[in-house]
C-alpha positions as CSV (number, residue, x, y, z in Angstrom):
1,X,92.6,58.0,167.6
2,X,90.2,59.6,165.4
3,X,86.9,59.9,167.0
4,X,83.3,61.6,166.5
5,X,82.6,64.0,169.6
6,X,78.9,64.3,169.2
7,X,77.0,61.1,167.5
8,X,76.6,58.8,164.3
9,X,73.1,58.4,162.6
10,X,72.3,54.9,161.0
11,X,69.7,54.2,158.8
12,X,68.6,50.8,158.0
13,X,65.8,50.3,155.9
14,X,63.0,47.5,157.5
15,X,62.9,44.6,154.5
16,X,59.9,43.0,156.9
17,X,56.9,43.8,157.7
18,X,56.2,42.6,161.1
19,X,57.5,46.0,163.0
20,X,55.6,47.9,160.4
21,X,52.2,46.1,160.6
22,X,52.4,46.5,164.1
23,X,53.2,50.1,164.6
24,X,51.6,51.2,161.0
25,X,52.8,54.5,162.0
26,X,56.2,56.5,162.8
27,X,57.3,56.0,166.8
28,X,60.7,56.4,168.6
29,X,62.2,55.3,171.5
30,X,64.8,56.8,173.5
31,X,67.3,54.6,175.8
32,X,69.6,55.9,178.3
33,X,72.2,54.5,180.6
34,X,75.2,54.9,182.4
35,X,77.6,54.0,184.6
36,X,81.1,54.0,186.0
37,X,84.2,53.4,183.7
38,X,87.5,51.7,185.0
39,X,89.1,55.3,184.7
40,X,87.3,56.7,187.4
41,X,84.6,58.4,184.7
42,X,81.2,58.1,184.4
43,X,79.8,57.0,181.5
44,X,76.8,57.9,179.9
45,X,75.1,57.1,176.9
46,X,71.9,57.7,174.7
47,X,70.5,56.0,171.6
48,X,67.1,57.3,169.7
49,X,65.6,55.1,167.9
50,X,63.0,56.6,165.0
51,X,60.7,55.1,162.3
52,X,60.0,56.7,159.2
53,X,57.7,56.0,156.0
54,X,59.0,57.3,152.7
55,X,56.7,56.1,150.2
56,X,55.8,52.9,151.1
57,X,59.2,52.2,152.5
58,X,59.9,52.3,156.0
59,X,62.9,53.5,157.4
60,X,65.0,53.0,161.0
61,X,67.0,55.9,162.0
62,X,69.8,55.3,165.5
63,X,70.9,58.3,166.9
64,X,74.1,57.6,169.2
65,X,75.2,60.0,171.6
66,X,78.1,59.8,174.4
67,X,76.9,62.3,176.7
68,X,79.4,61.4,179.5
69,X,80.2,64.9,180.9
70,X,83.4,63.6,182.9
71,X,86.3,64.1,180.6
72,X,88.8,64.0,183.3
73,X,91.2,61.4,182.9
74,X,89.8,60.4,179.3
75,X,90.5,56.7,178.2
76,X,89.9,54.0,175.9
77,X,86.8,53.0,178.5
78,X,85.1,56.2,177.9
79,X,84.6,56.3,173.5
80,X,81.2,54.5,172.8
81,X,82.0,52.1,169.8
82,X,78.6,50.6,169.2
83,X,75.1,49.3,170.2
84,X,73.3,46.2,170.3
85,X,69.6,46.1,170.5
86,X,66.5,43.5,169.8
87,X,63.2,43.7,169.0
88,X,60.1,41.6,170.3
89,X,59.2,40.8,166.9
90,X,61.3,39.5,164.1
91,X,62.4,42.4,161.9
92,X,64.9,42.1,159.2
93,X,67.2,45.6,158.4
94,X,69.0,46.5,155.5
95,X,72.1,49.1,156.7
96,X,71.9,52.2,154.6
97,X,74.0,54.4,155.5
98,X,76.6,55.9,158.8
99,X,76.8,59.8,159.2
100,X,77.9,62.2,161.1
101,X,75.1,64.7,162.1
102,X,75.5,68.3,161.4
103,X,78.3,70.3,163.5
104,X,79.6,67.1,164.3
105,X,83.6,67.3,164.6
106,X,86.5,64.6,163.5
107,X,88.8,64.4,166.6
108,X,92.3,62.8,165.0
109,X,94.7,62.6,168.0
110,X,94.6,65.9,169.4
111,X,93.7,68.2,166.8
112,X,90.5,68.5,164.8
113,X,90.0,66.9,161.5
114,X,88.6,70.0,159.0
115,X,86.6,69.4,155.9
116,X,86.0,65.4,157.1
117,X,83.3,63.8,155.1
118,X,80.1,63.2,156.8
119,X,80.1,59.3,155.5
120,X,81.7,57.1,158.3
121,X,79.8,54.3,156.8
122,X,83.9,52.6,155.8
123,X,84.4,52.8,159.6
124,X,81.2,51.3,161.2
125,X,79.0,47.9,160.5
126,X,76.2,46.5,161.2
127,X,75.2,43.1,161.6
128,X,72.4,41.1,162.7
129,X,71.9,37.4,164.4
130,X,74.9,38.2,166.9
131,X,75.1,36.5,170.5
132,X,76.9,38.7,173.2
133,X,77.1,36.8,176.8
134,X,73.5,35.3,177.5
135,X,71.8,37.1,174.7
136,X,71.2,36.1,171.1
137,X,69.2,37.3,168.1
138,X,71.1,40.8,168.2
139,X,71.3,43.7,165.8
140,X,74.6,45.6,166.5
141,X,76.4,48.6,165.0
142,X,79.8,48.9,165.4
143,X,83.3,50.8,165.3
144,X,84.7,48.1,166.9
145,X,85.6,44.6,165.1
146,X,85.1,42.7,168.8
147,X,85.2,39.5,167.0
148,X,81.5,40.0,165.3
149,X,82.4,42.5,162.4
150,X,84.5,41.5,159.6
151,X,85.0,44.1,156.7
152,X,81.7,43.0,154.5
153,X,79.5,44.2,157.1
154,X,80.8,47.6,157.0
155,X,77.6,50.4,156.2
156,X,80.3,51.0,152.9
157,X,82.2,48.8,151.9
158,X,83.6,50.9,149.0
159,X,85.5,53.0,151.4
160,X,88.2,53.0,154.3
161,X,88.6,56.2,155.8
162,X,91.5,54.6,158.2
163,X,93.4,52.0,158.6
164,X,92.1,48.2,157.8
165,X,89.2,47.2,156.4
166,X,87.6,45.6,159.5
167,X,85.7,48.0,161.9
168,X,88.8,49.2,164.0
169,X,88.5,50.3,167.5
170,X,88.3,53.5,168.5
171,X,89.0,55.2,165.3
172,X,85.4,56.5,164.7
173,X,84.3,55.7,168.4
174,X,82.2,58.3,170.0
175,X,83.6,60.9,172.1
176,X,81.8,63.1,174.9
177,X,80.6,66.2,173.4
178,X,83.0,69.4,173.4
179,X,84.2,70.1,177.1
180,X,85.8,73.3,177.9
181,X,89.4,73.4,176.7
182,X,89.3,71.1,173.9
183,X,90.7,72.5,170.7
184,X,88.9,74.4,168.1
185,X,88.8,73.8,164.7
């Protein structure tokens, strides 16, 4: 598994105007949940949502973070692999871009990846339109395929940092940040 123990940025570019006539000015929003995993862990999760005008562009910054502080036990359950979200006006994104933040480490199946390019944008999509359970009209970015993301929707579709071109699991999936007797790098 080769996993991101801190967060992944997106940035999507807003190619409408209805979020941007509405707000006319930067905002964010922070959401925060958790709760337990079938390993016995609690999860925990955050994602920051930020506007921000360049020009006369507008831009949409995600900031995920796994901030699940129960490693014990680690499974599959506990790697965040994506977000879905809405908004309460019709906005239409262009994806941009997936990075790894600053001091943000490449976990590759016990050891620690070194010199690992910030660009995960071959390992996560994003895609828009999507119906999970009783809700439609989603946005979602993704590590994960889970039947929604096919390899065109990748952030970069020029690259493939591992394995198949489809979004793959938990090979870029978000770990909980460095606990106490992980291994340096």
């Amino acid at each position: 598994m080769i996993a991101n123990r801190i967060s992944v940025r997106f940035v999507a570019a807003f190619a409408g105007t209805a979020l941007v006539a509405a707000s006319a000015h930067p905002w964010s929003a922070l959401f925060v949940g958790g709760s337990p995993a079938p390993s016995g862990n609690t999860l925990a999760a955050s994602a920051l949502f930020q506007t921000r005008q360049v020009g006369s562009s507008w831009f949409l910054d995600v900031l995920l973070t796994n901030s699940s502080t129960d490693i014990s036990g680690l499974t599959r359950a506990d790697v965040l692999t994506g977000v879905f979200f809405s908004f309460s006006s019709p906005v239409s994104l262009t994806p941009l871009s997936a990075t790894l933040p600053s001091g943000a480490t490449v976990w590759n199946g016990g050891s620690v990846v070194s010199g690992h390019t910030s660009n995960v944008g071959g390992e996560w999509a994003y895609k828009t339109g999507l119906t999970v359970g009783s809700f439609s009209g989603l946005h979602g970015a993704s590590s994960s395929g889970l039947g929604l993301f096919g390899p065109g929707d990748r952030f970069d579709t020029a690259q493939n940092l591992s394995g198949p071109a489809d979004p793959d699991g938990l090979q870029y999936g978000i770990l909980p940040a460095k606990q106490d007797g992980w291994p340096e790098p």
